[in-house]
C-alpha positions as CSV (number, residue, x, y, z in Angstrom):
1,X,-51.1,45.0,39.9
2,X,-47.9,45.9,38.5
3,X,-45.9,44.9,41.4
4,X,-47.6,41.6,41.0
5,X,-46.7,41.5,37.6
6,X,-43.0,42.1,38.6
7,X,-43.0,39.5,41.1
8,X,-44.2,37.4,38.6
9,X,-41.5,38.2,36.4
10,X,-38.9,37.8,38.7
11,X,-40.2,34.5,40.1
12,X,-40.5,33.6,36.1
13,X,-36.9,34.7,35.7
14,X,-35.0,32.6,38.3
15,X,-36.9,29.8,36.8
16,X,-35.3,29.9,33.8
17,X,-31.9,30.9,34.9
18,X,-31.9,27.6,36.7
19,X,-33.5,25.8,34.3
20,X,-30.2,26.7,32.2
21,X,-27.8,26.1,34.6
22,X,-29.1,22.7,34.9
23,X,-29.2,22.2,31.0
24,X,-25.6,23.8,31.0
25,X,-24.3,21.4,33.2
26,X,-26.2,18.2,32.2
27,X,-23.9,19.3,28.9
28,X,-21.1,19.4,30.3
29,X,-21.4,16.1,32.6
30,X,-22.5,14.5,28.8
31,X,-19.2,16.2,27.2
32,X,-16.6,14.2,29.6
33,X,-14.2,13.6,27.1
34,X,-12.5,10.4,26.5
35,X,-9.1,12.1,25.7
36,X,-7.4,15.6,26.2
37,X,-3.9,16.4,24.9
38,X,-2.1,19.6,25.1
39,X,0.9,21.2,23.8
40,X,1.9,22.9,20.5
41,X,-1.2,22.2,17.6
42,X,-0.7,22.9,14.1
43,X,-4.4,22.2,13.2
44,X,-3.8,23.0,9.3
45,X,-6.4,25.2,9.3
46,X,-5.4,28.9,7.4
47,X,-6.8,31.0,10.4
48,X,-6.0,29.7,13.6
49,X,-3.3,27.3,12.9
50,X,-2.1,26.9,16.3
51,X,-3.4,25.8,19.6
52,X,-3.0,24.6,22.8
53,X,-5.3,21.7,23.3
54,X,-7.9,19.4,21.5
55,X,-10.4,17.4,22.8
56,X,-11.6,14.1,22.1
57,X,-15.2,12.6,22.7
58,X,-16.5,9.1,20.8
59,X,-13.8,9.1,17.6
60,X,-14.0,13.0,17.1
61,X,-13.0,16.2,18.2
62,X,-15.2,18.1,20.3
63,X,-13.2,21.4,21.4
64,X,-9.9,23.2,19.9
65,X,-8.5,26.1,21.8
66,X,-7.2,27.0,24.7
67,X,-5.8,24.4,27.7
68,X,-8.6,26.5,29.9
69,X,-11.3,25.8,27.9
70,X,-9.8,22.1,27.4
71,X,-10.1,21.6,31.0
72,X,-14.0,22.0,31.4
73,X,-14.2,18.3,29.7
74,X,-12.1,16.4,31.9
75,X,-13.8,13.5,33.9
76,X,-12.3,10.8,36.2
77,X,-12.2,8.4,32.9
78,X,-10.6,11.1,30.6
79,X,-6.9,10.1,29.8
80,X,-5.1,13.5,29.6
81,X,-1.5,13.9,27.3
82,X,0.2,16.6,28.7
83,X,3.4,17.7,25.4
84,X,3.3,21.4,26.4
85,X,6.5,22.5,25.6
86,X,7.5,19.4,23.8
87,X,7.7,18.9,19.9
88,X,4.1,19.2,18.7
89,X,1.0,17.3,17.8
90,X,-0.9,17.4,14.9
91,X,-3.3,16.0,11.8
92,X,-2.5,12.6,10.3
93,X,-0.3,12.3,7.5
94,X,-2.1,11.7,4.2
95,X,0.2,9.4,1.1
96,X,-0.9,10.8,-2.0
97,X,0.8,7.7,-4.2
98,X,2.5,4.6,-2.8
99,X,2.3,1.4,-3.6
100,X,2.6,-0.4,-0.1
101,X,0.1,-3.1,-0.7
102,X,1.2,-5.1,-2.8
103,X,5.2,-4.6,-2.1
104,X,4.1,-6.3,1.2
105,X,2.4,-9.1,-0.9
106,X,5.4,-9.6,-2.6
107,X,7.7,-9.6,0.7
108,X,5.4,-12.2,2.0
109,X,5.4,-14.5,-1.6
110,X,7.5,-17.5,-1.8
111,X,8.8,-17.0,-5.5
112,X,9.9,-13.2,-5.4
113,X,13.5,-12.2,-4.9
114,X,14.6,-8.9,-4.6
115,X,17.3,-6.9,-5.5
116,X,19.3,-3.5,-4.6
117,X,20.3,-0.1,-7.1
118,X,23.8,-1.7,-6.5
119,X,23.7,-4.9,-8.0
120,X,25.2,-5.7,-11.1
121,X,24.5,-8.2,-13.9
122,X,26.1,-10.6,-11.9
123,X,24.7,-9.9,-9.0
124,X,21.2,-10.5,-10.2
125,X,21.8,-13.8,-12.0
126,X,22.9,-14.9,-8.9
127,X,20.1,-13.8,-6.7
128,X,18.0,-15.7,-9.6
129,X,19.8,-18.8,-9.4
130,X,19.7,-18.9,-4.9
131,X,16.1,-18.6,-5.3
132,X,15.4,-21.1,-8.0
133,X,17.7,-23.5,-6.2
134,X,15.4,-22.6,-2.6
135,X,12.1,-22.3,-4.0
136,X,10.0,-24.0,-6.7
137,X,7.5,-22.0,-7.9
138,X,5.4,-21.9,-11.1
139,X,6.9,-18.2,-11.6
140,X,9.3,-16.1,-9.9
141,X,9.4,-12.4,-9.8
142,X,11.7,-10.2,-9.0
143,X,12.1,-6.3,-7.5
144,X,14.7,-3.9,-6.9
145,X,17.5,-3.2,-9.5
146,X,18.8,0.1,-10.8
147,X,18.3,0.8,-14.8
148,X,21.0,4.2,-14.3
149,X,23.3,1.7,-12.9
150,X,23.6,-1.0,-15.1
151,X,23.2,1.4,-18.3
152,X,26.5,3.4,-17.1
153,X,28.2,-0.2,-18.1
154,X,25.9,-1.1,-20.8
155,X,24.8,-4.6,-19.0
156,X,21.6,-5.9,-18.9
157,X,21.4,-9.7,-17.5
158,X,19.5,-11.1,-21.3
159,X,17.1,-13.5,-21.9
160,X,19.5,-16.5,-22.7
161,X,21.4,-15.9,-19.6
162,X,17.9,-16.1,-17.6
163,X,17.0,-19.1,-19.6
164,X,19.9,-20.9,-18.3
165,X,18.8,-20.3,-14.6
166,X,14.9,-21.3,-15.2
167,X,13.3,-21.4,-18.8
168,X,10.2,-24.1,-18.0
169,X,8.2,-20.9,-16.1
170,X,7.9,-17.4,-16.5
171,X,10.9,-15.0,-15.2
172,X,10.0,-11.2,-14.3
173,X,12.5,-9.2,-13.0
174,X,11.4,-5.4,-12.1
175,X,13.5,-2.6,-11.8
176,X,13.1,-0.1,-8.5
177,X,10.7,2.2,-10.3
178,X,8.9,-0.5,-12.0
179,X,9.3,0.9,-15.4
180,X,11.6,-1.7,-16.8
181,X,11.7,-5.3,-16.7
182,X,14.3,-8.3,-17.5
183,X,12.5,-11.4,-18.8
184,X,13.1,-15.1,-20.2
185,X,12.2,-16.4,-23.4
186,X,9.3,-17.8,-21.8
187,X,7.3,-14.7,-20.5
188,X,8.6,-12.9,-24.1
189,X,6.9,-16.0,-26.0
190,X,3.7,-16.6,-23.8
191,X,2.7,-13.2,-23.3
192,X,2.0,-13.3,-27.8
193,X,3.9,-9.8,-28.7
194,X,6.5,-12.4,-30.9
195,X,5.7,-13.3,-34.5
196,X,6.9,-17.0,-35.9
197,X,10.7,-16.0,-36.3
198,X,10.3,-14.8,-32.6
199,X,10.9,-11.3,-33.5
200,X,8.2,-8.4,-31.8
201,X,5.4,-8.2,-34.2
202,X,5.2,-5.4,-36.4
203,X,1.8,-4.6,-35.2
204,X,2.5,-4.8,-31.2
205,X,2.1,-1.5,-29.9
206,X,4.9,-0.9,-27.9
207,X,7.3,-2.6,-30.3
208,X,9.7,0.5,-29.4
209,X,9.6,-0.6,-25.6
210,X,11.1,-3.8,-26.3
211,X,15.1,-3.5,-26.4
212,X,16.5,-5.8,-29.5
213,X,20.0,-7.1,-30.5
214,X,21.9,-5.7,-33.5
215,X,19.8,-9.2,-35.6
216,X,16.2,-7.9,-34.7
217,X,15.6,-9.9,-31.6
218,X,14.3,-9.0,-28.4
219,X,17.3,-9.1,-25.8
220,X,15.1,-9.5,-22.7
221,X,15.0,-5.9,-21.7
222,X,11.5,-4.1,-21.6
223,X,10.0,-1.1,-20.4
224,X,7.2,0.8,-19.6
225,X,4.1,-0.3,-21.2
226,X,5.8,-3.1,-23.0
227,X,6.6,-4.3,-19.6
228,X,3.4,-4.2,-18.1
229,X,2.0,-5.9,-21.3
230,X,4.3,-9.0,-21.1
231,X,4.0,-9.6,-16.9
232,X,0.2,-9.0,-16.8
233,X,0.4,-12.0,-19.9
234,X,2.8,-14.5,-18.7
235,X,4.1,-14.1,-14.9
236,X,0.7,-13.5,-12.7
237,X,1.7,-14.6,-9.6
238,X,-0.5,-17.8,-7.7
239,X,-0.7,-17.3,-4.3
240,X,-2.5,-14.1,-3.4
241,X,-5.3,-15.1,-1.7
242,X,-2.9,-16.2,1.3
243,X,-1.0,-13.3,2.3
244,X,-3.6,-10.6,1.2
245,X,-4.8,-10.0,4.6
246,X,-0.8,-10.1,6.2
247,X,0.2,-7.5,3.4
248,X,-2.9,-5.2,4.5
249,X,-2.4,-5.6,7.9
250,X,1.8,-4.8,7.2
251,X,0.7,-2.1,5.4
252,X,-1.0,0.0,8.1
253,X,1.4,-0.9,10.9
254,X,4.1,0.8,8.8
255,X,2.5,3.8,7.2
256,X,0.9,4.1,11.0
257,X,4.4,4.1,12.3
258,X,5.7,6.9,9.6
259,X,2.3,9.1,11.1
260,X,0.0,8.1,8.2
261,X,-3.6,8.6,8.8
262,X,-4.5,8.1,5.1
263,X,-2.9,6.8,1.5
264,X,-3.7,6.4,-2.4
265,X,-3.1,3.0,-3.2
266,X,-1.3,3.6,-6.9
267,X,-0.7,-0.8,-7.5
268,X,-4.4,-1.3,-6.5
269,X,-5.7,-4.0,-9.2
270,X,-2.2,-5.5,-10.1
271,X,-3.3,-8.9,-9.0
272,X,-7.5,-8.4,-10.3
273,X,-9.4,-6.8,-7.7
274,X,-8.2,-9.0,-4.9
275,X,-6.8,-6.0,-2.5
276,X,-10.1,-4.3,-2.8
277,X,-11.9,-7.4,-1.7
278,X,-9.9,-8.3,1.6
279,X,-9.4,-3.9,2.4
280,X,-13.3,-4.5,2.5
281,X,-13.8,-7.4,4.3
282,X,-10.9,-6.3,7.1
283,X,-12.7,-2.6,6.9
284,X,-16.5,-4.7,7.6
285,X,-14.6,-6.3,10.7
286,X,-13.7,-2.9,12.1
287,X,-9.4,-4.0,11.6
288,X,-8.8,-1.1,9.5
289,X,-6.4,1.7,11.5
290,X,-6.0,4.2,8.0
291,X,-8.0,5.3,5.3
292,X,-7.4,3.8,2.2
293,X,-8.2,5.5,-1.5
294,X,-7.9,2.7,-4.3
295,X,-6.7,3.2,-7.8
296,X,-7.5,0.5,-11.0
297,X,-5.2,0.9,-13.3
298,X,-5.7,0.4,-17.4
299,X,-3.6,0.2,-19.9
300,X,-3.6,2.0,-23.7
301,X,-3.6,-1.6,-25.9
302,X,-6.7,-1.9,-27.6
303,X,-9.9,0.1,-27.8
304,X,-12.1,-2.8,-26.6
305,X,-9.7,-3.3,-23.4
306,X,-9.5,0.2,-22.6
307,X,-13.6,0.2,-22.6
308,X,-13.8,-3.2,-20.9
309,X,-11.3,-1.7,-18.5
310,X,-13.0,1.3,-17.8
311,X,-15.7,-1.1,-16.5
312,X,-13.9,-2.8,-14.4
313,X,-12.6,0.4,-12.6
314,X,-16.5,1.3,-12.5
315,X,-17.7,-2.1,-10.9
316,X,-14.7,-2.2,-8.4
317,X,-16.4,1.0,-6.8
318,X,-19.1,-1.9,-4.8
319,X,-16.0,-2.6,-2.4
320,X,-16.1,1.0,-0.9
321,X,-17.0,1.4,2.6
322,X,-16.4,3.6,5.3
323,X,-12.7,3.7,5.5
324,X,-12.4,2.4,2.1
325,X,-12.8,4.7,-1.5
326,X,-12.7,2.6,-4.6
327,X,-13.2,5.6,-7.0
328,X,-9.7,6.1,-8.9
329,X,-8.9,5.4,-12.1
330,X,-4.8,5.6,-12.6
331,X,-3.1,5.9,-16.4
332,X,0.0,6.6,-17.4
333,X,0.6,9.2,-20.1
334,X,4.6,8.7,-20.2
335,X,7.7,6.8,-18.8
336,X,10.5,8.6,-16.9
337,X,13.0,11.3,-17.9
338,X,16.0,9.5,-17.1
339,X,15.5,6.7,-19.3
340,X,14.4,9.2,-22.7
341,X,10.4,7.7,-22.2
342,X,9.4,10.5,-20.6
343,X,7.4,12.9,-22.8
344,X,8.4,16.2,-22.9
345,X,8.0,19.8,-25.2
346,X,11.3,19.9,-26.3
347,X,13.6,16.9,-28.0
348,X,17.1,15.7,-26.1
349,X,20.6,16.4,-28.5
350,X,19.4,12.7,-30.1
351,X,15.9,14.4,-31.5
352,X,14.1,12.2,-28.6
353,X,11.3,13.6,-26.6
354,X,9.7,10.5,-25.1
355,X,6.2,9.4,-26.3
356,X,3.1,10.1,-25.0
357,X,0.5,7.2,-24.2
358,X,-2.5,8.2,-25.0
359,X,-3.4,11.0,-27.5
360,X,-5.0,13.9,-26.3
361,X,-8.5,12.6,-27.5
362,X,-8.3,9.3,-25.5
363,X,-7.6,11.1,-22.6
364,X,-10.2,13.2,-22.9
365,X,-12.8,10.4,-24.0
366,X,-11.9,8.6,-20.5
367,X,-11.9,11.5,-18.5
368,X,-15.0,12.3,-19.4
369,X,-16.5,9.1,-19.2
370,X,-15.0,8.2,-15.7
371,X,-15.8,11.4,-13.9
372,X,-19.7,11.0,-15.3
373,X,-19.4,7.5,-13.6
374,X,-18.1,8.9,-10.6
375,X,-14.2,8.0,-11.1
376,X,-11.2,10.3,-10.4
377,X,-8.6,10.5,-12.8
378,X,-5.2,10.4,-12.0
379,X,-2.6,10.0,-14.2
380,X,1.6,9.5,-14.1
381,X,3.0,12.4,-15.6
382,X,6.8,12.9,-16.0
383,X,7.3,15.3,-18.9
384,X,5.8,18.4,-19.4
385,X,4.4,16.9,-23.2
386,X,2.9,14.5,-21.0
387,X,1.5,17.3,-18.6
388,X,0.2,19.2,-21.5
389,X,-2.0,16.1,-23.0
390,X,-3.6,15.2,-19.4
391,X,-4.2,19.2,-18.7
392,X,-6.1,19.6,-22.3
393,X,-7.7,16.3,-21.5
394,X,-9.0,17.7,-17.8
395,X,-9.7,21.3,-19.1
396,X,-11.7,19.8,-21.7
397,X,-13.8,17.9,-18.6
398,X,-14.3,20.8,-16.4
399,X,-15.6,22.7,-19.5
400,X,-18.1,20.5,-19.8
401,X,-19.3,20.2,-16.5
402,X,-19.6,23.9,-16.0
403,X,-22.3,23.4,-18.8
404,X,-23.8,20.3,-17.7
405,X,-22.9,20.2,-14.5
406,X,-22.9,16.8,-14.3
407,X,-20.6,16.5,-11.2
408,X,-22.0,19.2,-8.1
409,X,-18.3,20.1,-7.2
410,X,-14.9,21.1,-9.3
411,X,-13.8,17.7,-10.2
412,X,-10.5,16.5,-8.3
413,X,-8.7,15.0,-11.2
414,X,-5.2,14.2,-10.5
415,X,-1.6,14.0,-11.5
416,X,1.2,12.4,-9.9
417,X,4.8,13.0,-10.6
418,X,5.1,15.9,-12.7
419,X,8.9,16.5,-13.2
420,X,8.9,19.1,-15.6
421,X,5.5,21.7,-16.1
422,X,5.8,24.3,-18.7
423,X,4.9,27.7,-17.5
424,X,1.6,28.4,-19.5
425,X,0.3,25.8,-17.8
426,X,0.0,26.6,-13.6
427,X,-3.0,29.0,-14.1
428,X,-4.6,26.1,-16.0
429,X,-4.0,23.5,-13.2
430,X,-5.0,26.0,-10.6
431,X,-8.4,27.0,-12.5
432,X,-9.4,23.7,-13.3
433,X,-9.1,22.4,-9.5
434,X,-6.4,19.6,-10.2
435,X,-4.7,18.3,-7.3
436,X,-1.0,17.9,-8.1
437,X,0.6,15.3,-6.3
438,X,4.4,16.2,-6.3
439,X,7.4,13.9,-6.6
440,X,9.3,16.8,-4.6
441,X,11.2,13.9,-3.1
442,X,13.3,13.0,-5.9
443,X,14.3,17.0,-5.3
444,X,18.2,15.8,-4.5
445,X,19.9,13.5,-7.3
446,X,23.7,12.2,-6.5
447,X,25.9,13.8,-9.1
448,X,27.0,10.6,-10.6
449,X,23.3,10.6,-11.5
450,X,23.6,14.1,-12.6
451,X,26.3,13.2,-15.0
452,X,24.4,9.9,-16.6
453,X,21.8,12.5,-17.4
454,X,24.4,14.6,-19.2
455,X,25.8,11.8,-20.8
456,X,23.1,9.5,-21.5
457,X,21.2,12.5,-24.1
458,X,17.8,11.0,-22.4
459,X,16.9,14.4,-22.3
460,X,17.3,18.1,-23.5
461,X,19.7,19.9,-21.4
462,X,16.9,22.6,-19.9
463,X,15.7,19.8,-18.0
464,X,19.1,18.8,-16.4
465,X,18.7,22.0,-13.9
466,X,14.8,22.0,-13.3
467,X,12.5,19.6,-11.8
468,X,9.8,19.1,-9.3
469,X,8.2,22.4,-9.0
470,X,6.8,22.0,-5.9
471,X,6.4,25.9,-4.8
472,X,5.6,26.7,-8.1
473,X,2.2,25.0,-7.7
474,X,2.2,26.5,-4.4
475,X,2.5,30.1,-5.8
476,X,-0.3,29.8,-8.1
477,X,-3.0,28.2,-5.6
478,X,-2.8,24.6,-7.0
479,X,-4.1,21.9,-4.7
480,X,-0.6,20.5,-3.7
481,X,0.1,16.6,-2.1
482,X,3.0,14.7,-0.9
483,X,3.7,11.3,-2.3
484,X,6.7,8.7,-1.4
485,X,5.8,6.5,-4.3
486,X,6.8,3.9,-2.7
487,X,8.6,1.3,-3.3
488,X,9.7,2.9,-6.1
489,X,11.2,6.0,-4.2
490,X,14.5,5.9,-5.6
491,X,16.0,5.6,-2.5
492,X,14.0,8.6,-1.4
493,X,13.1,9.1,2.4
494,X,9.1,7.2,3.1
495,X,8.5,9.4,6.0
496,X,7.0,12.5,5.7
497,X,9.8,14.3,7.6
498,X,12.7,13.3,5.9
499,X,10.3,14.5,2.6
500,X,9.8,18.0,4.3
501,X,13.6,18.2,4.9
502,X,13.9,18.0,0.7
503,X,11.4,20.0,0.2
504,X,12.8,22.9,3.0
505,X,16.4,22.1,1.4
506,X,16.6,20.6,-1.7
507,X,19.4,17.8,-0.1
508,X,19.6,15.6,2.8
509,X,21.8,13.7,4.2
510,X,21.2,10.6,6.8
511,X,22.3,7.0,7.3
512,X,20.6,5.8,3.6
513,X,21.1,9.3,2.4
514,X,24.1,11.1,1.0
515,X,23.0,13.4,-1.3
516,X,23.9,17.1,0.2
517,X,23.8,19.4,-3.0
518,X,20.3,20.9,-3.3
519,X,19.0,20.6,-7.3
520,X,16.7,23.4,-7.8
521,X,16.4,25.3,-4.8
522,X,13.9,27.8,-5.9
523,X,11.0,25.2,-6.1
524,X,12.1,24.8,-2.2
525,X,9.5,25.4,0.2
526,X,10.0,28.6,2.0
527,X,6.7,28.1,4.4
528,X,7.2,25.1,7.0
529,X,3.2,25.3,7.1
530,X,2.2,25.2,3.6
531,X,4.5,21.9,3.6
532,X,1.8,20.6,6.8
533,X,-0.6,21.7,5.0
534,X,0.1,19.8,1.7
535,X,0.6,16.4,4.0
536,X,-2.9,16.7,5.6
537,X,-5.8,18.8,4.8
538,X,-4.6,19.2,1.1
539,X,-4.1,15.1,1.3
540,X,-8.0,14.9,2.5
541,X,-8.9,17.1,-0.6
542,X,-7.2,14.7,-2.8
543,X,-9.3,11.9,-1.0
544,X,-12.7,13.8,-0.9
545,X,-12.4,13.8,2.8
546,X,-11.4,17.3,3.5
547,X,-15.2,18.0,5.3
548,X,-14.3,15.0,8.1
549,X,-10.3,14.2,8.3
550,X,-7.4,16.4,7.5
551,X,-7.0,19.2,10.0
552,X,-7.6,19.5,14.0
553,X,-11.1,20.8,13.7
554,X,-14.6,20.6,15.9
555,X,-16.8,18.0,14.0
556,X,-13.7,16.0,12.5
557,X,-12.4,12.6,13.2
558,X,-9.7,12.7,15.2
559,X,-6.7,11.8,13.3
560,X,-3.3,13.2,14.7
561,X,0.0,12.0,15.7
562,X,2.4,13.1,18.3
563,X,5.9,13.9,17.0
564,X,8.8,14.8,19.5
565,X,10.1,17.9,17.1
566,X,8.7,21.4,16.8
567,X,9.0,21.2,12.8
568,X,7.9,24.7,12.5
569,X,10.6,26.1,14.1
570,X,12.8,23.4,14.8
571,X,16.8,23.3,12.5
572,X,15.8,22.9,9.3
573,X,18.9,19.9,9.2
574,X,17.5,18.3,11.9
575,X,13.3,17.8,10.4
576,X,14.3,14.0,9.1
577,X,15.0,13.1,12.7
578,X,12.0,13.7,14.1
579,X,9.9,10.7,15.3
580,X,6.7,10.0,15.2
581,X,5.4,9.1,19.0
582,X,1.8,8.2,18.6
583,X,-0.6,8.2,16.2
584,X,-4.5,8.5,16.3
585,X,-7.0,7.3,14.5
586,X,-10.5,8.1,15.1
587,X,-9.4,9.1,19.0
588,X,-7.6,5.4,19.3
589,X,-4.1,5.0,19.5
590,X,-2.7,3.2,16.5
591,X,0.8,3.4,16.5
592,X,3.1,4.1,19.7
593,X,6.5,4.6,19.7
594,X,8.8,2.1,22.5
């Protein structure tokens, strides 16, 4: 009996043991993968950063490790990358802030001219008048001149000398940051911030934006929120609908070419909600190569716009879809440094400090509001006064939802800029889970620049020597992204290489470049890695995508570019020359270098 028992068992045994091998390898033979690459992978993960081959199978990736265990997948069909021992491969780039969209609208409208830092006065009235005499248009708008440079010589083109070029239609001429504006008489007059002697009215809330002569009236020179005031009013362009689906298309190519995977789009409802329309449309057609995070912007003018526009941002969430996130809602709290808008703790020699948006109860009204509705929060911050407001304002959120708990996770609120954070205030960030997305490429100023700040008293001097605290945040465990800000980058690298060079270095040099003096090295990034990291699984945090994108992981899409450099190791003077060879997304091949 027992020795028919243990027959039994044996004969029971094998049965199984095939059984497996036969459900092993009818895995295997279902696990062929559709792609294999090999080489050097940072996978920005913290343990097991690197490895020597990924798998790909139906968009995602199915095995990290080792090239022996990489090899098990491989099928007649499977297309296999062999980089081992060239440069290195890994996650997709994430843009924290840019403003690509719509720059590529405007490179594709009729009526807009643009301009460089260099031109002067002249220069400009002259690019006006070419494009008038080419074009007629029922506005024209223009891009690209330098406020520091034309304030060294105290000349602004004015309003009368833009009247003489066109005066019939509105004129709106943005600087490179997009903080300032030169305008006819016509967009000053139909956008209604002028009373009946055509002086700003008393009660126009930015009356202090709008530059006036020695007589009381406005000179055509406006800034920040003034600015945004008098071109949403009076110069909206008219041919949008066109070229939407062009600018979108531009868009990705070029951010797929730099190794972008993923980007915030910071101009998103500049012209209504017509970029979150065709993003959704081209995303329903299966053309989107990038995920794309959308920002509505309002504006601090009244209290029944700031509701209504609240609203809007809430509505605009329908377009969503899967490569598509319509949840931000962008502010600014101040201006810029430079220029003596930015808000800061302590007053320049001339008792300025900037001014602050939104007081801190507004802020904290809207933040509250939009993260109950489901909206991010992120908000241009300069000044460490403006810092200050936005942190009491977030603080004051995440209180609340540790008590109601209205939100299941920390929520991600946002800042974007952030020249200048006052000490007290990193454990705050870092407790209350807000992403920082840096500005550490404005790390490196020219020191002609360096001397109009001096000069100019824009600023107190403490702030001349400090700025961008990029490893600061890092130090303290803050959620950290990389932004190029776009177009606005001040003549900033776009690519994320020439960014990690400034942030390694504090300086660069290349052919657009020539700025070799580092600014503040100790916010430098020490830690090649924790730079990677920031570009790609911290840029998934920011975009609530950190569980499926971000990092070379088992489960995730596979988003990941090939670059011809080993950054990690590679001279530190030579990271803005790598090049990007390929770029994935979801397992395709978006982007390949000829």
């Amino acid at each position: 009996m027992k020795k028919r028992n243990s027959l039994y068992l044996g004969l029971l045994g094998a049965c199984l043991v095939a059984a497996l091998s036969l459900t092993m390898a009818s895995c295997t033979q279902e696990t062929v993968a559709d792609l294999v690459v090999y080489g050097k992978i940072f996978t920005s993960e913290k343990q097991d950063s690197l490895a020597e081959a990924l798998v790909v199978k139906d968009g995602k990736y199915v095995y990290v490790g080792s090239k022996e265990g990489a090899a098990q997948y491989i099928g007649e069909q499977t297309q296999v990358i062999d980089r081992t021992g060239q440069g290195m491969i890994m996650a997709g780039c994430t843009e924290g802030h840019g403003h690509y969209i719509v720059s590529n609208f405007l490179k594709n409208s009729k009526s807009v001219l643009f301009m460089t830092p260099k031109d002067t006065s002249k220069d400009i009235l002259e690019k006006l008048a070419q494009k008038v005499a080419d074009v007629k248009s029922t506005y024209y708008f223009g891009f690209g001149w330098s406020y520091t440079e034309l304030d060294k010589h105290h000349d602004f083109p004015t309003k009368d000398q833009i009247d003489a070029i066109m005066a019939d239609v509105p004129v709106y001429l943005s600087d490179l940051e997009g903080h300032k504006g030169l305008v006819n008489s016509y967009c000053l007059e139909h956008s209604g911030i002028l009373d009946e002697n055509g002086k700003v009215r008393d009660d126009f809330k930015y009356k202090s934006f709008v530059e006036v002569d020695a007589n009381g009236y406005p000179t055509g020179l406006v800034r920040e929120q003034a600015g945004t005031y008098v071109r949403s009013r009076a110069c909206v362009p008219d041919d949008g609908n066109e070229i939407w689906f062009k600018a979108i298309t531009d868009t990705q190519q070029g951010l797929n070419a730099m190794g972008y995977t993923a980007a915030l789009e910071a101009w998103g409802n500049q012209m209504g909600t017509a970029t979150f329309e065709a993003l959704n449309a081209m995303d329903k057609e299966g053309k989107l190569t990038y995920n794309v995070t959308m920002s509505y912007e309002i504006e601090n003018l009244t209290p029944e716009e700031t509701e209504k526009g609240i609203q809007e941002a809430i509505d605009a969430m329908k377009f969503s879809s899967k490569h598509v996130n319509a949840n931000i809602l962008k502010l600014f709290e101040d201006g810029t440094m430079e220029t003596g808008t930015g808000h800061a703790l302590l007053p320049a020699a001339s008792g300025n400090n900037g001014r602050a948006i939104w007081s801190t109860q507004e802020l904290s009204d809207i933040t509250l509001k939009a993260n109950k509705a489901g909206l991010t929060v992120h908000v241009h911050t300069m000044g460490d006064g403006a810092v200050r407001n936005v942190m009491d304002a977030y603080e004051n959120a995440f209180n609340i939802n540790e008590k109601e708990h209205f939100s299941p996770t920390v929520i991600r609120n946002q800042m974007v800029h952030m020249r200048n954070v006052a000490p007290e205030d990193y454990d705050r960030l870092a407790r209350c889970g807000i992403v920082c997305v840096s500005g550490i490429l404005w790390h490196w100023s020219k020191e002609s620049t360096r001397e109009y700040f001096r000069t100019s008293n824009a600023m107190n001097e403490k702030y001349f020597y400090e700025a961008y605290p990029y490893q600061s945040f890092l130090n303290h465990g803050i959620h950290t992204t990389i932004h190029t800000d776009a177009p606005a980058s001040s003549g900033s690298p776009k690519d994320p290489f020439g960014i990690m060079q400034i942030a390694c270095t504090g300086s660069l040099v290349n052919n657009e470049v020539d700025c070799p003096e580092p600014f503040d090295t100790k916010e430098c990034v020490v830690n090649r890695a924790d730079f990677l990291r920031s570009l790609t699984i911290e840029g998934a945090y920011q975009m609530y995508s950190e569980n499926e994108r971000g990092s070379i992981k088992e489960g995730k899409y596979a988003d990941f570019i090939i670059i011809d450099k080993d950054v990690l190791t590679c001279d530190v003077q030579e990271l803005h020359n790598t090049q990007v060879l390929n770029t994935f997304f979801e397992g395709k091949c978006v982007y390949e270098k000829k």
